[in-house]
N, C-alpha and C positions, 0 to 999 in steps of 0.2 A: 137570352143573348149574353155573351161574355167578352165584354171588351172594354180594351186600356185607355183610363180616363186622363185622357192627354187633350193638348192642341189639336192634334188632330179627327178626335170625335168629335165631328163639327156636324150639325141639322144643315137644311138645304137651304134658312138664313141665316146660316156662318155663326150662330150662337153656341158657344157649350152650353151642353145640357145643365139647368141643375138638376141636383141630387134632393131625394125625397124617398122618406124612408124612417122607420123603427129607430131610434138609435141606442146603441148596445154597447156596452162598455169594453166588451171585447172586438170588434171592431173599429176602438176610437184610434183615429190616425193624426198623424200629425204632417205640417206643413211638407217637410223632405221626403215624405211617405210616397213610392211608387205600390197603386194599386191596379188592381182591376175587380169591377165592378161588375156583379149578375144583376141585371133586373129586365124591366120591362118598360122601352122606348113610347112616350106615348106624349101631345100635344096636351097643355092647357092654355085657356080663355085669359088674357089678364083682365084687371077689375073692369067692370063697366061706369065709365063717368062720365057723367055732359062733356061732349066737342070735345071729348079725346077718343081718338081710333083703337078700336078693339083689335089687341095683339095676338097673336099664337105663338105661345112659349113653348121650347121643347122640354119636358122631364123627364126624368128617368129617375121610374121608380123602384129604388134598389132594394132587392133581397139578400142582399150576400157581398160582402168586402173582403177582399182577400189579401192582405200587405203581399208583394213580390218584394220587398228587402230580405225578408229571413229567406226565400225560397232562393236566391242569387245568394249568399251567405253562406248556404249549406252548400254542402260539396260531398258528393259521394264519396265515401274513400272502401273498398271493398275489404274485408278480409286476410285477402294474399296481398293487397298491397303492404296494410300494417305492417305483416309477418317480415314483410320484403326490407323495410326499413328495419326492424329487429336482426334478422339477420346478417344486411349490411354493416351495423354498430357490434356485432356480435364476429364479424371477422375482420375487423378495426381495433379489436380490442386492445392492445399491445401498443395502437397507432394512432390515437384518436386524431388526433391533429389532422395525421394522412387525409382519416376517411371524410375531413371536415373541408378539406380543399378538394379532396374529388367531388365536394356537393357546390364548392364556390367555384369550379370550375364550369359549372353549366350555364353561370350567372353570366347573360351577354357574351356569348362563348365567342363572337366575331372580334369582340373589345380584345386585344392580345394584353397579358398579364396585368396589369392595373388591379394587383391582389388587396391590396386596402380598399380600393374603392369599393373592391364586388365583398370583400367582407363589410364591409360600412351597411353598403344596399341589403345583403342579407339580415344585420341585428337589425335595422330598423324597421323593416317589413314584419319581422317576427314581433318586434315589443317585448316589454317590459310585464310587468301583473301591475293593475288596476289597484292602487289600496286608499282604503278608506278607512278614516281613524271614527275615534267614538262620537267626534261632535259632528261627525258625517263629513268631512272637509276631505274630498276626493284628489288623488296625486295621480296626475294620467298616467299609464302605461305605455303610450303611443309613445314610440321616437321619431325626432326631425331629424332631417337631413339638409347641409345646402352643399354647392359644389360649386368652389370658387375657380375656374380656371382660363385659359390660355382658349384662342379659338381652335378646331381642329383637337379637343382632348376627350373628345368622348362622352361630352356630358349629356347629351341630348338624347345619344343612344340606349344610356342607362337610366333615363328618366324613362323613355317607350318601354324598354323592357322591365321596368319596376311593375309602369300599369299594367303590361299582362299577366305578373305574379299575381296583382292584386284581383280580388272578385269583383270588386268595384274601386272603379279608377275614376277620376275626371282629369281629363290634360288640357291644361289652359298655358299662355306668353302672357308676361306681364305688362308687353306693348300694348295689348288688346283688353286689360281687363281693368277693368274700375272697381271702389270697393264697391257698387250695387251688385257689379258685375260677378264680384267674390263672396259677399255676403249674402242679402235678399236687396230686392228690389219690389217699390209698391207702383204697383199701377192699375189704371182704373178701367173698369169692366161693366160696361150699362148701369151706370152713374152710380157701379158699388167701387169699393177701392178693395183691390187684392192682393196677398205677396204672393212674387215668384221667388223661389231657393235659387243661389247661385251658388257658383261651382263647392265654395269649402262645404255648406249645405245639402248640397247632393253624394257628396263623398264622405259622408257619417256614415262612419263603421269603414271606410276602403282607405282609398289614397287620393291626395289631389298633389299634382307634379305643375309646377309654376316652373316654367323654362322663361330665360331671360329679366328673370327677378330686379334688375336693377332700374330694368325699361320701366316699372312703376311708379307714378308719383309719390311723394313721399305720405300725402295724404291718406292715398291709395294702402302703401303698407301699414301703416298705423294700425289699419281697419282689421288686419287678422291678428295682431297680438292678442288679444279676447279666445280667438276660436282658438289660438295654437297651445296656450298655456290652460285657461278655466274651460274649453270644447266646448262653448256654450259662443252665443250672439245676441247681444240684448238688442232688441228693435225697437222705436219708436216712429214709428213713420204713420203720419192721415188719420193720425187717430190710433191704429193699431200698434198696441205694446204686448212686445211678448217676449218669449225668449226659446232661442232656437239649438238642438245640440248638432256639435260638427268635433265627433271623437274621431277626427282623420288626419292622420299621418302625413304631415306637411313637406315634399320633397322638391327641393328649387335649387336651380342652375342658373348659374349667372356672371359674367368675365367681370373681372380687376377693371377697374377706373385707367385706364389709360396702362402703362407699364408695371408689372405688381414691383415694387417696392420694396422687398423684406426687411427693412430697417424700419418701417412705417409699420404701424396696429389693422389690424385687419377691416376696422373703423373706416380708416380713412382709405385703404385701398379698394373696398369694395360702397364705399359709400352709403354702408348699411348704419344703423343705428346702433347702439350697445343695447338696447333693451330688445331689440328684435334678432339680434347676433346670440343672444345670451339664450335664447328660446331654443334654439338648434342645437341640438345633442352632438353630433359629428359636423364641423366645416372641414375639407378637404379642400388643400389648395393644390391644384395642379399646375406648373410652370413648365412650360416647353420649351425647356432648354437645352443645348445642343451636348448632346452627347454620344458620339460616333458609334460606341459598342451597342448604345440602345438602337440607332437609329439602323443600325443593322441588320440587328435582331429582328425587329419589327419590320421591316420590309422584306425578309427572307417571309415571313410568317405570313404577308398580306399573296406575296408571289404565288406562296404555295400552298393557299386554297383552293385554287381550279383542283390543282391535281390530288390535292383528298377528296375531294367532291367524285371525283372521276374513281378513283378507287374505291370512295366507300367503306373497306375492309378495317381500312385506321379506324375510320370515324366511330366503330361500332365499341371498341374499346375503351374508349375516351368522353368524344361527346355524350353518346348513345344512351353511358349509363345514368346519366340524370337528362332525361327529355326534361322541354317545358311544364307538359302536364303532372308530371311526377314529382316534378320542383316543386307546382303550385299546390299539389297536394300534400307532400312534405311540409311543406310552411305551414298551412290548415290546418294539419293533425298539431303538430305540434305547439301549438297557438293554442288549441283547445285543450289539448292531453295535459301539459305539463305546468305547473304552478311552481315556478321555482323559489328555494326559501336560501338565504343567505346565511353559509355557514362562519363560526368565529374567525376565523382564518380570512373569508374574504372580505369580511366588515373590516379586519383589521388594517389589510392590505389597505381597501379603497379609503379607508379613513385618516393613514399616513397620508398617502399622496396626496389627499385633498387638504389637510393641512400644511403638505411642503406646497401646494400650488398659492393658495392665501397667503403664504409669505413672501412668496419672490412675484407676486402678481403685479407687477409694473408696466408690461407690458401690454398682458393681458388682461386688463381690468372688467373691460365686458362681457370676458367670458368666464372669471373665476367668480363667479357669485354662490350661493346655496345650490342654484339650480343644476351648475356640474355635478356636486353629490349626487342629485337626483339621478342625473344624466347615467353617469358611475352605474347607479345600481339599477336602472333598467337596459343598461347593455352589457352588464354580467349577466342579467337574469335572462337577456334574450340570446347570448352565447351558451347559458348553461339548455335553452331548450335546443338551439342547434345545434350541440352535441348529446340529444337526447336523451336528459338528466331531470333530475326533480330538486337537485339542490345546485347550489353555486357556491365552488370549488374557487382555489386561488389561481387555477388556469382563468377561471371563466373572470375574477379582478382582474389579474396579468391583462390579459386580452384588451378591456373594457379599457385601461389604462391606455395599452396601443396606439389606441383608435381615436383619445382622447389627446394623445402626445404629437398623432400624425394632424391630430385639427392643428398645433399651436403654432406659433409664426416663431416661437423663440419658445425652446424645451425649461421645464425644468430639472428635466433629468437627463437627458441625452445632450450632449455641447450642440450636434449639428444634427438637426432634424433630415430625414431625405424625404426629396419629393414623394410623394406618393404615385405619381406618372409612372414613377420608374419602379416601383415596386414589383415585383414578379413574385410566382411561385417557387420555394425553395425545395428541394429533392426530399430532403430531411426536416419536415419542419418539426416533427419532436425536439430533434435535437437544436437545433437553431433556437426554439422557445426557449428551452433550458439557458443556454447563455442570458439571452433576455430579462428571464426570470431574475438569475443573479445578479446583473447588473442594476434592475429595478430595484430587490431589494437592496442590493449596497448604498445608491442613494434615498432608498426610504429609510437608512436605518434601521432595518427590519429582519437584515438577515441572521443575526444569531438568534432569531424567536421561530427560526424555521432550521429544525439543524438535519433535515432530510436533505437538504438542498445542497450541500458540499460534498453528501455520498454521488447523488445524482450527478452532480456538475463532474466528478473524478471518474465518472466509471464512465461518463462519455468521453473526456480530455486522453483518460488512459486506454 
């Protein structure tokens, strides 16, 4: 018999079976571990003692463990699909930018333009590379995400539609969850004491999407700065000490403390911590504020969905060309295909801005620590795989920069930050980045060490 050793493999008195069996170093599983189990269901005797009643225990004795993590993990991608993404970037060439918003257009396609946001959700789904230096001290790859916004902005939508990129999701509210809840939790099992994995636990290797992140006690969040930063959870509980891995991709939504502020640090308007603010690679603040030409915009675009829906013939040019399942394969492939390595050019970039951000960090104190470096070069390297590259270009720093500029409550490069709500897709976004570019490098200081950038800048202008 072949069946999943859960809760619900229950004998007919309600006990899980235990396991008995060989044990085999390739089969050893750990706590978070979904398997399934071949063997052979069968009753044993418990011990015989004076004036205690003779039990019947159910066993099951196992021939065979099978992890189901790697087999959820893997993802067929066929041949012509490959081909199909090669050829896509293969007539983008001239455009890369273009064919990079035709793939972030797929991202929550009901969401109407909120183009930072669905770029944010794409580099953090993708990641960073994994490095480990020589004394073995591991620098995660995974990026956080949180989404600080206004009610009615979409957060919600984009947290459901994250977990179905992901191969494994867990979606939890922070109303409902405690750290047992988040972490492990021990409880006892015919007078043995057992751990159960909770959610960050279960989603090692996927995504865990915490909606309404603020509703948690503050106990409560404490409890994941361990799994978000070192992806590990030290336990001590009844005796059992261990330590558990949770390399998952931390994604939480959560509204402003009362009216957001923008004079105030992001601290105190979301009532987050700085040490647990500073873990999150992208915050995205969205404010719903009134602005007629958007509000336009966006209601023409909700109207006139019936009538694509009824045609169809639109849809087929537009949505069509990135489905969901082609998205989540896209991100797969490329997660596994590509190792991106950081060229001189984007070290240099990301290395100015992180020293103009340490010096005017008055504002942003929580967030300009080491850890933005980090942040920096695992969403250059997860932009240099979205554009299906093997190194990291000063487009793929530019970008990383962006997305870093759109998290801050007060720029240090741009005077007046714009919401990110209102961001939309641009017609021309090569040419749009180029302005960008040069404006970044004028205040990095940077642009006479790039002297391609003023032919470029002149032959778009002229």
């Amino acid at each position: 018999m072949s069946t999943p050793l859960s809760k619900e493999l229950k004998s007919l008195d309600n006990d899980i079976p235990k396991l008995q069996g060989l044990k085999d170093k390739s089969s050893e599983t750990m706590l978070e571990d979904d398997i399934i189990v071949t063997g052979i269901l069968t009753a044993k005797w418990s011990s015989d003692l004076k004036d205690v009643r003779c039990d019947l225990d159910p066993v099951l004795i196992a021939n065979h463990v099978r992890r189901t993590n790697e087999l959820r993990s893997d993802m067929d991608i066929p041949d012509e699909v490959i081909m199909k993404f090669k050829q896509f970037w293969s007539d983008f060439k001239d455009t890369p930018l273009k064919g990079r918003n035709a793939i972030l257009r797929g991202i929550c396609p009901q969401v109407f333009g909120l183009f930072t946001v669905k770029l944010a959700v794409a580099l953090t789904l993708i990641g960073g590379v994994q490095h480990v230096d020589a004394s073995g001290t591991k620098v995660r790859g995974e990026s956080h995400l949180l989404l600080v916004g206004d009610p009615g902005t979409g957060k919600s939508q984009f947290l459901k539609f994250a977990a179905k990129l992901s191969n494994r999701s867990v979606i939890t509210t922070g109303f409902g969850s405690t750290s047992a809840g988040l972490t492990v939790t021990a409880v006892r099992d015919g007078g043995e004491w057992m751990l159960e994995a909770g959610a960050l636990v279960l989603a090692d290797g996927g995504l865990c999407c915490i909606d309404e992140f603020n509703s948690m006690r503050e106990h409560d969040r404490a409890t994941i700065h361990e799994a978000m930063e070192q992806q590990t959870i030290s336990i001590a509980k009844a005796g059992l000490v261990t330590t558990l891995n949770t390399r998952t991709i931390v994604f939480g939504a959560t509204n402003p403390k009362g009216h957001y502020d923008p004079g105030q640090s992001l601290s105190v308007n979301t009532t987050l911590s700085g040490p647990l603010l500073s873990r999150f690679d992208i915050v995205l603040v969205l404010l719903d504020t009134k602005n007629p030409e958007w509000d336009a915009v966006v209601s023409s675009h909700i109207l006139a969905e019936p009538e694509e829906s009824e045609n169809g013939k639109r849809d087929e040019n537009l949505a069509n060309i990135w489905p969901l399942p082609l998205l989540r394969r896209y991100i797969h492939f490329v997660k596994g295909y590509f190792k991106p390595v950081l060229t001189k050019e984007a070290e240099k970039v990301i290395s100015s801005y992180y020293q103009l951000q340490r010096r005017s960090a008055t504002h942003n104190a929580a967030r300009t620590t080491v850890r933005m470096l980090e942040s920096l070069i695992r969403l250059a390297q997860a932009h240099a795989r979205l554009m299906f590259r093997n190194e990291v270009t000063r487009l793929d720093a530019i970008t990383a920069i962006l997305c870093i500029e759109s998290s801050m409550t007060t720029s240090a490069i741009v005077d007046s930050v714009g919401n990110a709500l209102h961001s939309n897709f641009t017609e021309n976004p090569d040419q749009e980045y180029a302005k960008q570019e040069r404006l970044i490098l004028e205040k990095l200081s940077s642009i006479d060490e790039f002297p391609d950038i003023i032919s470029i800048h002149g032959s778009i202008t002229g």
